[in-house]
SEMAR-829886 format. One record per residue (C-alpha): residue number from 1; residue in three letters; x, y, z. Coordinates in steps of 0.02 Angstrom, whole numbers, plus 50000, padded with zeros to 5 digits. Layout:
REM residues N
[NUM, Ala, [X, Y, Z]]
...
END
This chain:
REM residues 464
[1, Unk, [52069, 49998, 49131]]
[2, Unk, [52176, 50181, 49138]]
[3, Unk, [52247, 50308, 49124]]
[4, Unk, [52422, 50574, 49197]]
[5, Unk, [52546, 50731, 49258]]
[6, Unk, [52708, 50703, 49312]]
[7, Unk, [52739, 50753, 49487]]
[8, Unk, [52895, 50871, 49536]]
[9, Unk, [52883, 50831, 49733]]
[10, Unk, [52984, 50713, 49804]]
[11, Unk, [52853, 50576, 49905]]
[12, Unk, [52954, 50446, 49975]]
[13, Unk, [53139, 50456, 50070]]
[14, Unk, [53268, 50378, 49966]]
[15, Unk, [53176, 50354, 49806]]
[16, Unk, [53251, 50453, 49662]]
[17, Unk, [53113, 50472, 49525]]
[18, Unk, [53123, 50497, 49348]]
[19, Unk, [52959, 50525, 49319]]
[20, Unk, [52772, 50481, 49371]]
[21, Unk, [52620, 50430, 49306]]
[22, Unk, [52427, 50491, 49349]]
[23, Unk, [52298, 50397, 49285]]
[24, Unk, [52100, 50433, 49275]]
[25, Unk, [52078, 50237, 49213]]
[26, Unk, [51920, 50164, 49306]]
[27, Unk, [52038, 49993, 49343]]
[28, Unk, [52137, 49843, 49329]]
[29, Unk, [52162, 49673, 49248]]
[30, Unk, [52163, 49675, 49066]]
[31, Unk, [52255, 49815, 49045]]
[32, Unk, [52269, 49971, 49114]]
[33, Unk, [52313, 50099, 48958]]
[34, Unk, [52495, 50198, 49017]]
[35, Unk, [52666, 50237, 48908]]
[36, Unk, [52803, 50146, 48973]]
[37, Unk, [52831, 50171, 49172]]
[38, Unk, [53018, 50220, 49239]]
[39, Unk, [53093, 50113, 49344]]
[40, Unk, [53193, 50158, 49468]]
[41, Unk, [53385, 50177, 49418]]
[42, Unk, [53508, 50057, 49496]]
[43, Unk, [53578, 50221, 49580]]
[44, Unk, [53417, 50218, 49676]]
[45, Unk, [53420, 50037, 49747]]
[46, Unk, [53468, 50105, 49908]]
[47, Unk, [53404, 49947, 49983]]
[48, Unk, [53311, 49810, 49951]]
[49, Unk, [53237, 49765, 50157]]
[50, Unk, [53068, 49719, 50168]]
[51, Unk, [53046, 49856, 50307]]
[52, Unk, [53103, 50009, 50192]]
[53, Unk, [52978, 49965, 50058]]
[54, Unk, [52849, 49951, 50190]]
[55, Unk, [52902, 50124, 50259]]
[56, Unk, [52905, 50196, 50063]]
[57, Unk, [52729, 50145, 50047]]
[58, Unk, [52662, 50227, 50193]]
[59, Unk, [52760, 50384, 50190]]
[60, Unk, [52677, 50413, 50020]]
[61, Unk, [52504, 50378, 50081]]
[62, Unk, [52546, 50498, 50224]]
[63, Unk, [52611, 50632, 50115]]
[64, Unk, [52470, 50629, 49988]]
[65, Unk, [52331, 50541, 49988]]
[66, Unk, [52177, 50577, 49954]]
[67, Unk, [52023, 50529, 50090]]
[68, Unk, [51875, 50500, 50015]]
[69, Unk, [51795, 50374, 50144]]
[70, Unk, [51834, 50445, 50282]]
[71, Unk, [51945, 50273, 50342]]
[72, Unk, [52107, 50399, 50364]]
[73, Unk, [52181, 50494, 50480]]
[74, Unk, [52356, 50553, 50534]]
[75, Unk, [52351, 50487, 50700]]
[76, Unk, [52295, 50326, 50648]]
[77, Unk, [52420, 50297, 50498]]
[78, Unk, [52560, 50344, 50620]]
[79, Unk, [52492, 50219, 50736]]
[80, Unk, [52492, 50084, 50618]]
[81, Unk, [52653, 50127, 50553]]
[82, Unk, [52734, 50105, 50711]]
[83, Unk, [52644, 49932, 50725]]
[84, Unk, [52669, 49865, 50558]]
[85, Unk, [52879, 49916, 50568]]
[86, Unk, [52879, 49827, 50755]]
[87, Unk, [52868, 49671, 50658]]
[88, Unk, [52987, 49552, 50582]]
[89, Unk, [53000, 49485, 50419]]
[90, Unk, [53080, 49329, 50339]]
[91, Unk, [53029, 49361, 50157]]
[92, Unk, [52984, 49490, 50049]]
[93, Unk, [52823, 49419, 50010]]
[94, Unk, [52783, 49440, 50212]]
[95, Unk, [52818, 49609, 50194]]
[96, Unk, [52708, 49636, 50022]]
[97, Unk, [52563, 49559, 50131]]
[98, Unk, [52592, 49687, 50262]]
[99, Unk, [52578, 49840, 50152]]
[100, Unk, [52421, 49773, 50053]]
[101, Unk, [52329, 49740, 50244]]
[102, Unk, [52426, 49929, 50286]]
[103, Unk, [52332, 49978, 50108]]
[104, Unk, [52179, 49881, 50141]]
[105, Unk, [52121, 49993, 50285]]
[106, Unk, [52106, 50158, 50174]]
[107, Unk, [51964, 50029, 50089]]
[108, Unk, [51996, 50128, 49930]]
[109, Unk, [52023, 49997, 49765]]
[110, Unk, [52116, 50110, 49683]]
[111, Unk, [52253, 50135, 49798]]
[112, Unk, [52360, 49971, 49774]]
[113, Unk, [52520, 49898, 49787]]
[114, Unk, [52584, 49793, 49650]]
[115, Unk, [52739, 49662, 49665]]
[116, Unk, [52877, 49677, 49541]]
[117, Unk, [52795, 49568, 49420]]
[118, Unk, [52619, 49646, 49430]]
[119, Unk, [52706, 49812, 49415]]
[120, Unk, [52804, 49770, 49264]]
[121, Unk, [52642, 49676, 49206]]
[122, Unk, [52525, 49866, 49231]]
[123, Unk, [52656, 49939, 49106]]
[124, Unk, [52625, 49912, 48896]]
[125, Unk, [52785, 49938, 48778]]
[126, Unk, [52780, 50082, 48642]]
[127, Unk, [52695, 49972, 48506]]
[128, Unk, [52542, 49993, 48606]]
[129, Unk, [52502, 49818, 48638]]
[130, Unk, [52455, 49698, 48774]]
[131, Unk, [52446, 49515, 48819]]
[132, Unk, [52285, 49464, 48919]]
[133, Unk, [52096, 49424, 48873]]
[134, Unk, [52050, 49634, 48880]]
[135, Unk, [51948, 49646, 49012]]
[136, Unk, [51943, 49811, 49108]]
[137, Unk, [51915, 49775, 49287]]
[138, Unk, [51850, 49858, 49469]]
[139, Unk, [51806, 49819, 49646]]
[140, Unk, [51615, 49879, 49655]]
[141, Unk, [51609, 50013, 49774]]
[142, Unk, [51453, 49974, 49864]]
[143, Unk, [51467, 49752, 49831]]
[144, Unk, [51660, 49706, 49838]]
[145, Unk, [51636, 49616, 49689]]
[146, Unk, [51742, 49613, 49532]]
[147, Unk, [51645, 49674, 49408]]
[148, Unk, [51696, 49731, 49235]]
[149, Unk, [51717, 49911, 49190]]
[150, Unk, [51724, 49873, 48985]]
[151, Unk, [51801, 49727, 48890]]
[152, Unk, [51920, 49804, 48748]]
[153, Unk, [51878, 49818, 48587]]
[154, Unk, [51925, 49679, 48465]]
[155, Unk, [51993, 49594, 48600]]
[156, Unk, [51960, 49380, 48665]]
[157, Unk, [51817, 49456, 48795]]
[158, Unk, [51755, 49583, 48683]]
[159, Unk, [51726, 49436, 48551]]
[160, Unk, [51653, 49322, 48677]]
[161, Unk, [51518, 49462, 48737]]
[162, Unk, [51581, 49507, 48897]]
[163, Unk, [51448, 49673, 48950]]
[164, Unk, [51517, 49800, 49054]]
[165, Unk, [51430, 49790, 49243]]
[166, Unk, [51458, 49570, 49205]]
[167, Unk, [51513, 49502, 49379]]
[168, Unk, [51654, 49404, 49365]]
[169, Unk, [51621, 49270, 49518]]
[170, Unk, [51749, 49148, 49457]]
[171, Unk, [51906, 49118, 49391]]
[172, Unk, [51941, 48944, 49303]]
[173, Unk, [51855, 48882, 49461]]
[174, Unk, [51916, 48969, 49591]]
[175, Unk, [51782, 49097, 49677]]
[176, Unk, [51820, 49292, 49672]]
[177, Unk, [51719, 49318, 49836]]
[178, Unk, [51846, 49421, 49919]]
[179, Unk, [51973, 49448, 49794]]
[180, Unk, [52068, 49604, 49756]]
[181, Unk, [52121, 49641, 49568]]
[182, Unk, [52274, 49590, 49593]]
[183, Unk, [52243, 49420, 49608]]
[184, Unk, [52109, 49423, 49477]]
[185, Unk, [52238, 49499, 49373]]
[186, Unk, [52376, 49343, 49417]]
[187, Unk, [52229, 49227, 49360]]
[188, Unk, [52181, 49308, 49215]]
[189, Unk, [52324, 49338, 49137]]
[190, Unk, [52429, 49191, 49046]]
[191, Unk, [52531, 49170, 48888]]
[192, Unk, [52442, 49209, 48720]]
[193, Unk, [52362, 49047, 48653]]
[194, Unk, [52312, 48980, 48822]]
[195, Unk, [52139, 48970, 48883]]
[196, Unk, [52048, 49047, 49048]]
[197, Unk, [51858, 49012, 49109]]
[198, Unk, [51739, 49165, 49173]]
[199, Unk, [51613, 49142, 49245]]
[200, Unk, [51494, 49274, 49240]]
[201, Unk, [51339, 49346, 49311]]
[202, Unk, [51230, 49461, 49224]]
[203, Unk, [51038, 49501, 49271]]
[204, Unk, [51045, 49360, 49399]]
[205, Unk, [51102, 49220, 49265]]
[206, Unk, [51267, 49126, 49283]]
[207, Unk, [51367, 49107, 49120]]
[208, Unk, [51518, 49013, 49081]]
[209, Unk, [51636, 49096, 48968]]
[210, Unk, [51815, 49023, 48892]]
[211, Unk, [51909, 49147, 48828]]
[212, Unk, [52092, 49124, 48736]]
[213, Unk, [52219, 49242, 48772]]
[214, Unk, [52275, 49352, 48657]]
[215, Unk, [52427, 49496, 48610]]
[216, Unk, [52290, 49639, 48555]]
[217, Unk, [52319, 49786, 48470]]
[218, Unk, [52267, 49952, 48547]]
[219, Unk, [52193, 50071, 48413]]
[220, Unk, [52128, 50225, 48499]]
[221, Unk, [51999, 50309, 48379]]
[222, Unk, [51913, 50219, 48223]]
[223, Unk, [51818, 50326, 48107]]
[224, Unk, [51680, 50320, 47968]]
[225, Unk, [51580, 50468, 47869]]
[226, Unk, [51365, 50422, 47882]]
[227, Unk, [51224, 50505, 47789]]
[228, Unk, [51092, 50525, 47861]]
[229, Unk, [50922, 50518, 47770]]
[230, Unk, [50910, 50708, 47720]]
[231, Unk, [51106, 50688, 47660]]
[232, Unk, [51189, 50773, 47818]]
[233, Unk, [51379, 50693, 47806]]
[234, Unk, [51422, 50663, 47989]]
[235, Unk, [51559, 50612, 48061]]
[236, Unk, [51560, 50465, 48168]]
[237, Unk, [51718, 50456, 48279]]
[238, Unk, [51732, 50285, 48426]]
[239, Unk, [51888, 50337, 48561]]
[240, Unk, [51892, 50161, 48629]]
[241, Unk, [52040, 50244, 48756]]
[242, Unk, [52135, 50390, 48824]]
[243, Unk, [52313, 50306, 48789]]
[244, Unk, [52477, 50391, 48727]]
[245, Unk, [52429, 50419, 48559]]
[246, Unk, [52250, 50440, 48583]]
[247, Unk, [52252, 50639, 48536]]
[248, Unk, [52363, 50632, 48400]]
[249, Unk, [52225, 50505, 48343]]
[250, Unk, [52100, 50622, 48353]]
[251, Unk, [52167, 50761, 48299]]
[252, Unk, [52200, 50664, 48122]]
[253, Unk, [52038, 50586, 48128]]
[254, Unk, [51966, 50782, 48146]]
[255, Unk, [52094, 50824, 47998]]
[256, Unk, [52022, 50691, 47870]]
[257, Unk, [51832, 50706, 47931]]
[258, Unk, [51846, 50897, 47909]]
[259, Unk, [51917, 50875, 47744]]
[260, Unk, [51775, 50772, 47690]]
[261, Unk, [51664, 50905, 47738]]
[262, Unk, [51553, 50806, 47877]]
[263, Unk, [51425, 50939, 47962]]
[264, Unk, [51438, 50867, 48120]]
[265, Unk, [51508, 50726, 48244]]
[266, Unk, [51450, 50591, 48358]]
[267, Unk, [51580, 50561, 48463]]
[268, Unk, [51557, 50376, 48528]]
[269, Unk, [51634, 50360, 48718]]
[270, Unk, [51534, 50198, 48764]]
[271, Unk, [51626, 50103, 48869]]
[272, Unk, [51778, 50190, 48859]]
[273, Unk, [51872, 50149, 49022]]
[274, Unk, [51986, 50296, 49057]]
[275, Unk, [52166, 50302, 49030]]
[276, Unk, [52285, 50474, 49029]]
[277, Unk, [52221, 50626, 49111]]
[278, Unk, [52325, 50725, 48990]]
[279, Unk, [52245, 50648, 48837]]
[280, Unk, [52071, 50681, 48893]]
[281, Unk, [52131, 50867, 48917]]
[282, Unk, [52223, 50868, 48751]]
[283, Unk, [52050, 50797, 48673]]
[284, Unk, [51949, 50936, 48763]]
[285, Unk, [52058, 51083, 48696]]
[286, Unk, [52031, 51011, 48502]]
[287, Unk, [51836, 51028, 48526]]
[288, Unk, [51824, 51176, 48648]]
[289, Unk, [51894, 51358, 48599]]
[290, Unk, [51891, 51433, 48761]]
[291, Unk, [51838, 51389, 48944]]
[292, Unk, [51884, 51266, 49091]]
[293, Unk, [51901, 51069, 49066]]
[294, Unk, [51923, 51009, 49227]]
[295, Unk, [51992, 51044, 49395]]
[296, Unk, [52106, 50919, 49513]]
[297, Unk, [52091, 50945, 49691]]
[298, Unk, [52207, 50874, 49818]]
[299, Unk, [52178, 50866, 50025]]
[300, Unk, [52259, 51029, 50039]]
[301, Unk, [52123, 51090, 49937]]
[302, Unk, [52237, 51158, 49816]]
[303, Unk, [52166, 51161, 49618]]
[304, Unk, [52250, 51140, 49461]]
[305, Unk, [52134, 51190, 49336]]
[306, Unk, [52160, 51166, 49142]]
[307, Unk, [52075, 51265, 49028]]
[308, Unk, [52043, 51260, 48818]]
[309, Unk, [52197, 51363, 48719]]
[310, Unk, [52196, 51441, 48540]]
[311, Unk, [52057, 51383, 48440]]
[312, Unk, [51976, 51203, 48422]]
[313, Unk, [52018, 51096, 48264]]
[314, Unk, [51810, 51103, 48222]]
[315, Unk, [51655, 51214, 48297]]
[316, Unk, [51530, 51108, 48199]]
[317, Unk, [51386, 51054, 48326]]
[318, Unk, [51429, 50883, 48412]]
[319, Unk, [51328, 50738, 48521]]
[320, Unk, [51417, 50628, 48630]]
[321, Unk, [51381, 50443, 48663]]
[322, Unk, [51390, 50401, 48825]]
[323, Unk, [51362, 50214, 48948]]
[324, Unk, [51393, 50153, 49103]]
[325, Unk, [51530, 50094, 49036]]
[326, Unk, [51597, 50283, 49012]]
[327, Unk, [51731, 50313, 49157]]
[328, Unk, [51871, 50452, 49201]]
[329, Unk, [51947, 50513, 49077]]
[330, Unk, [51780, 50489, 48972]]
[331, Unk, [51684, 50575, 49112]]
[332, Unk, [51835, 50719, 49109]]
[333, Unk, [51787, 50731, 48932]]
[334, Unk, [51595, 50716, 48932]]
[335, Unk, [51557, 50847, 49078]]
[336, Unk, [51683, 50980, 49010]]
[337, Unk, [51606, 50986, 48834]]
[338, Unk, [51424, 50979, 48918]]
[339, Unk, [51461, 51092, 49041]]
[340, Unk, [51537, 51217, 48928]]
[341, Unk, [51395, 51179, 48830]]
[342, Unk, [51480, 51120, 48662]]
[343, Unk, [51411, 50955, 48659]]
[344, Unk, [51234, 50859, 48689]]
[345, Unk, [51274, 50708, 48798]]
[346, Unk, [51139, 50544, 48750]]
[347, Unk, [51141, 50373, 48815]]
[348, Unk, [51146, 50304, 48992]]
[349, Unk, [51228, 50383, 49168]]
[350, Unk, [51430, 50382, 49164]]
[351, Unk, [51513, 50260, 49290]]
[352, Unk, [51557, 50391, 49410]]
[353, Unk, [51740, 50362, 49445]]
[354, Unk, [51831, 50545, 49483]]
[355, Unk, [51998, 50509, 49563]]
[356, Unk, [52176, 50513, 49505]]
[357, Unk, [52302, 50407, 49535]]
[358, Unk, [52480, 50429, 49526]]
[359, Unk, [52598, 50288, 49492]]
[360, Unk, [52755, 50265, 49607]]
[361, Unk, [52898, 50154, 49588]]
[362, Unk, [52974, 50084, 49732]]
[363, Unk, [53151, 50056, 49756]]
[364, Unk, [53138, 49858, 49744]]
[365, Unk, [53037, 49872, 49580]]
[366, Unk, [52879, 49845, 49664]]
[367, Unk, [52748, 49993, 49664]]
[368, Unk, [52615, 50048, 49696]]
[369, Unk, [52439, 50165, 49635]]
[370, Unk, [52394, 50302, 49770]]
[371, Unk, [52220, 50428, 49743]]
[372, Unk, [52288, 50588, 49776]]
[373, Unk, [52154, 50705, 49708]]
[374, Unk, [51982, 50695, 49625]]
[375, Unk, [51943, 50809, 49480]]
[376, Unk, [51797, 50934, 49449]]
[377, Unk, [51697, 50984, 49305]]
[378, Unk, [51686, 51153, 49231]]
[379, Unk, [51535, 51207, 49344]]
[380, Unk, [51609, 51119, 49504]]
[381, Unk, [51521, 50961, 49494]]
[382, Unk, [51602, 50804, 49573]]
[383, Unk, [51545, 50674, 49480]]
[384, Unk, [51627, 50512, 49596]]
[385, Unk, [51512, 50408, 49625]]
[386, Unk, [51384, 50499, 49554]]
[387, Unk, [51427, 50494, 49361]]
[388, Unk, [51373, 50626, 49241]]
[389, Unk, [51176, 50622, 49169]]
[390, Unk, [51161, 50617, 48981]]
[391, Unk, [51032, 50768, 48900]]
[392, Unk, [50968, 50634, 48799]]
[393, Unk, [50945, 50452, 48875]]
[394, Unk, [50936, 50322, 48778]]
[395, Unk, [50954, 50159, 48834]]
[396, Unk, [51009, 49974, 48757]]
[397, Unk, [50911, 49834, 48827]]
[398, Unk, [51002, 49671, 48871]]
[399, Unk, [50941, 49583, 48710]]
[400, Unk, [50988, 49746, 48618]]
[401, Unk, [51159, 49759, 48698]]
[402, Unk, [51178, 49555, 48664]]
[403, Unk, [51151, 49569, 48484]]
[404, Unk, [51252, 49707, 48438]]
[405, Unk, [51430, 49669, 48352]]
[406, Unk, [51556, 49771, 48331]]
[407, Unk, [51532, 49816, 48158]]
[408, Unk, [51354, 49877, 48192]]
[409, Unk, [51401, 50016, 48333]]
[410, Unk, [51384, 50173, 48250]]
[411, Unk, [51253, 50113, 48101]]
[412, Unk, [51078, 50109, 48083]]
[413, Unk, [51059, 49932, 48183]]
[414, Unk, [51114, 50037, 48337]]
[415, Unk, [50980, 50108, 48440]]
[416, Unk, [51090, 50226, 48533]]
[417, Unk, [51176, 50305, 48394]]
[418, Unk, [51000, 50328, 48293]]
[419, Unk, [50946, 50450, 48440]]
[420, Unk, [51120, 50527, 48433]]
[421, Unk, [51088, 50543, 48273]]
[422, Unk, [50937, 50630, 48270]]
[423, Unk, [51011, 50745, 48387]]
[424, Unk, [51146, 50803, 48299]]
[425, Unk, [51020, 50833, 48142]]
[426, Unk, [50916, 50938, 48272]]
[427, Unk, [51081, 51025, 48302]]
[428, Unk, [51145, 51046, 48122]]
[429, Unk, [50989, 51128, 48074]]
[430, Unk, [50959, 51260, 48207]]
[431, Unk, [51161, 51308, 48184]]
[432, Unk, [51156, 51318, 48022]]
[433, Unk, [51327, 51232, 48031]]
[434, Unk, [51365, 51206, 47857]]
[435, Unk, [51417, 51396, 47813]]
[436, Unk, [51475, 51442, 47977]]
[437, Unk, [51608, 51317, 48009]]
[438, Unk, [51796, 51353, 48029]]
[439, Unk, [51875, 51224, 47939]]
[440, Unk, [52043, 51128, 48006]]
[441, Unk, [52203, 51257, 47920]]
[442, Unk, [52351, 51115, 47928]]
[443, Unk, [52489, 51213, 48000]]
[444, Unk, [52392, 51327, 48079]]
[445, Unk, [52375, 51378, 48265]]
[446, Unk, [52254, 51250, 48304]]
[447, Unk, [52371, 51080, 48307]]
[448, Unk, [52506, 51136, 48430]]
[449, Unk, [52368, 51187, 48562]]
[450, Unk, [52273, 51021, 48546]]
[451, Unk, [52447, 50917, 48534]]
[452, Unk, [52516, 50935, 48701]]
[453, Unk, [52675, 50840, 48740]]
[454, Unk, [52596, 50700, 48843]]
[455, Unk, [52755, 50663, 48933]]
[456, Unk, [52889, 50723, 49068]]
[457, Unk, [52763, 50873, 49119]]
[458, Unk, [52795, 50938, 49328]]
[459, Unk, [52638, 50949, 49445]]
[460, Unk, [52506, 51068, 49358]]
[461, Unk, [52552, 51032, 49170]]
[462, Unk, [52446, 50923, 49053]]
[463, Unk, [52549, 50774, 49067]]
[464, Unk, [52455, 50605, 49095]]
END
């Protein structure tokens, strides 16, 4: 599960960065969904003891992390600093234990240190694949557990019927009581062909569940034209995740839907995990003519807010389809169009996760995820924790959710997108959409305002 900017301050001594990374992804295991991470240069190896990681790692936390449990202070970080650096080490791996029990105090699952290989492991090459069973992955916030965010579409878990909110209380065996994501991930995760055993609970039932792992694609948006029983064309659009080439996606999905002459959109964001902050705000601006899209707050209190630019690729009316199952970015996404009032939101309450991450590479080629601010909606509201309500709920039961394949999400067999349906048709009607539309102009001002470079962008600049 993820998810950023790239950040122009300095936050450890004797790192020299390239660039950095924030996510909004909800979490960890099967993937987390980022553009290639830089690694620190061989100019930056300035040393490879166990004690100067451990230092990098807490001078970070001390320089910008985000609170939000009220487990930090300034006095106590320097405290444990002083008794965590008193120590000796043998071995690296002593030292990574250190900073994960130095990490473990903040109890905050999103702010993580990652070895080498689990670093190298978070990052996905340019082809926009992955190796692993697809299962996005989080620490409950209220039972420790590892429970699953969403399973990836198409992918081994996703074919086996992995539900988001499925515990996961064992690995081939082994219990998870306890375990972080990183170790989940280390058991999880194998070479393609080879097999691992979930076991799973869901509504108080155990279930055993083999799953093959897999190289899986990651396609961003898939799209299909309905009519609906009075002949409205509408345009069904699934944005499965906020990756690197998520709002180019959209953007031609909008181009060929438009052109087809669809009078309006369901925008399907069930159990979309998260990924880029700067692809949910891309996404935003090709809906949304003018107004805010979200706000990122830091413990300074300082906000960076991003708002729509030029004109949106479509005005035709639009319902959004929304789960527990929605997280981050999605929730980014969801509240700015519902607060700005552009969109009718139906299904079930988001996930509730609103905290960035930045990613930081450390100078031994470990690294590490650290919450440094949580983001706002239009009207203020901070949805972590909380999630965002839908206008409209409508909700799958178990034996729905069981039963539905792939192929049927966004058809008539789906419960959820019949009311989203009937929505929109509500919506179409009383706009009077089909004459007032602006239609997509290729060339025109519209693509360069949605198509922000999603890349290379300093503190403040739609980057993730």
């Amino acid at each position: 599960m993820g998810h950023g900017r790239a950040d122009s301050n300095n936050a450890t001594r004797g790192v020299r960065r390239r660039g950095l990374i924030l996510l909004v992804g909800a979490g960890a295991a099967g993937a987390i969904c980022l553009p290639p991470l830089l690694q620190p240069s061989a100019a930056s190896l300035v040393s490879d003891s166990p004690k100067e990681v451990i230092d990098q790692t807490w001078q970070i936390v001390f320089r910008d992390y985000l609170d939000t449990n009220g487990k930090y202070t300034a006095d106590k970080w320097r405290t444990l600093r002083s008794q965590v650096l008193a120590k000796s080490y043998g071995s690296t791996k002593e030292s990574y234990e250190a900073i994960r029990g130095m990490l473990a105090t903040l109890d905050d699952p999103y702010t993580r240190f990652m070895d080498p290989r689990e670093f190298k492991e978070m990052q996905i090459d340019t082809s926009g694949e992955l190796s692993g069973v697809g299962i996005q992955l989080s620490l409950d916030k209220d039972t420790k557990e590892l429970t699953v965010v969403s399973p990836i579409e198409g992918s081994p878990a996703s074919r086996a019927g992995v539900l988001p909110k499925d515990v996961i209380t064992a690995i081939d065996g082994k219990s998870t009581k306890g375990m972080s994501t990183e170790d989940a991930v280390k058991l999880i995760r194998g070479q393609a062909g080879s097999t691992v055993n979930l076991q799973l609970r869901r509504n108080g039932k155990l279930l055993d569940t083999p799953l093959v792992r897999a190289r899986i694609e990651l396609h961003a948006v898939e799209t299909q034209v309905n009519t609906a029983g009075d002949g409205t064309k509408i345009g069904y659009i699934r944005l499965k995740q906020f990756n690197a080439n998520a709002a180019k996606d959209m953007a031609d999905a909008l181009k060929d839907l438009e052109k087809q002459k669809v009078e309006g959109y369901v925008l399907d964001l069930r159990s979309n995990p998260g990924g880029l902050l700067v692809a949910s705000i891309a996404i935003a601006r090709q809906w949304l003519n003018e107004g805010v899209i979200v706000s990122t707050k830091t413990r300074d209190g300082i906000q960076d807010t991003k708002r729509a630019v030029g004109r949106a690729l479509t005005d035709r009316p639009l319902v959004i389809l929304v789960n527990e199952g929605s997280a981050s970015a999605s929730e980014i996404l969801s509240g700015a169009l519902q607060d700005n009032h552009r969109a009718v939101l139906v299904g079930e309450k988001t996930f509730g996760k609103g905290l960035v991450q930045s990613v930081r590479g450390l100078t031994d080629g470990s690294g590490m995820t650290v919450t440094i601010a949580k983001y706002l909606t239009p009207s203020g509201r901070d949805i972590h924790k909380h999630g965002i309500d839908p206008d409209v709920r409508a909700k799958l039961t178990p034996q729905e959710a069981e039963k539905l394949r792939l192929e049927d999400l966004g058809t008539k067999k789906d419960s959820q997108y019949r009311v989203a349906e009937s929505t929109l048709l509500k919506q179409v009607k009383s706009a009077g959409t089909v004459t007032k539309a602006r239609l997509y102009t290729p060339g025109s001002s519209n693509l360069p305002a949605a198509l922000k470079s999603s890349a290379g962008q300093p503190v403040g600049s739609p980057a993730n």
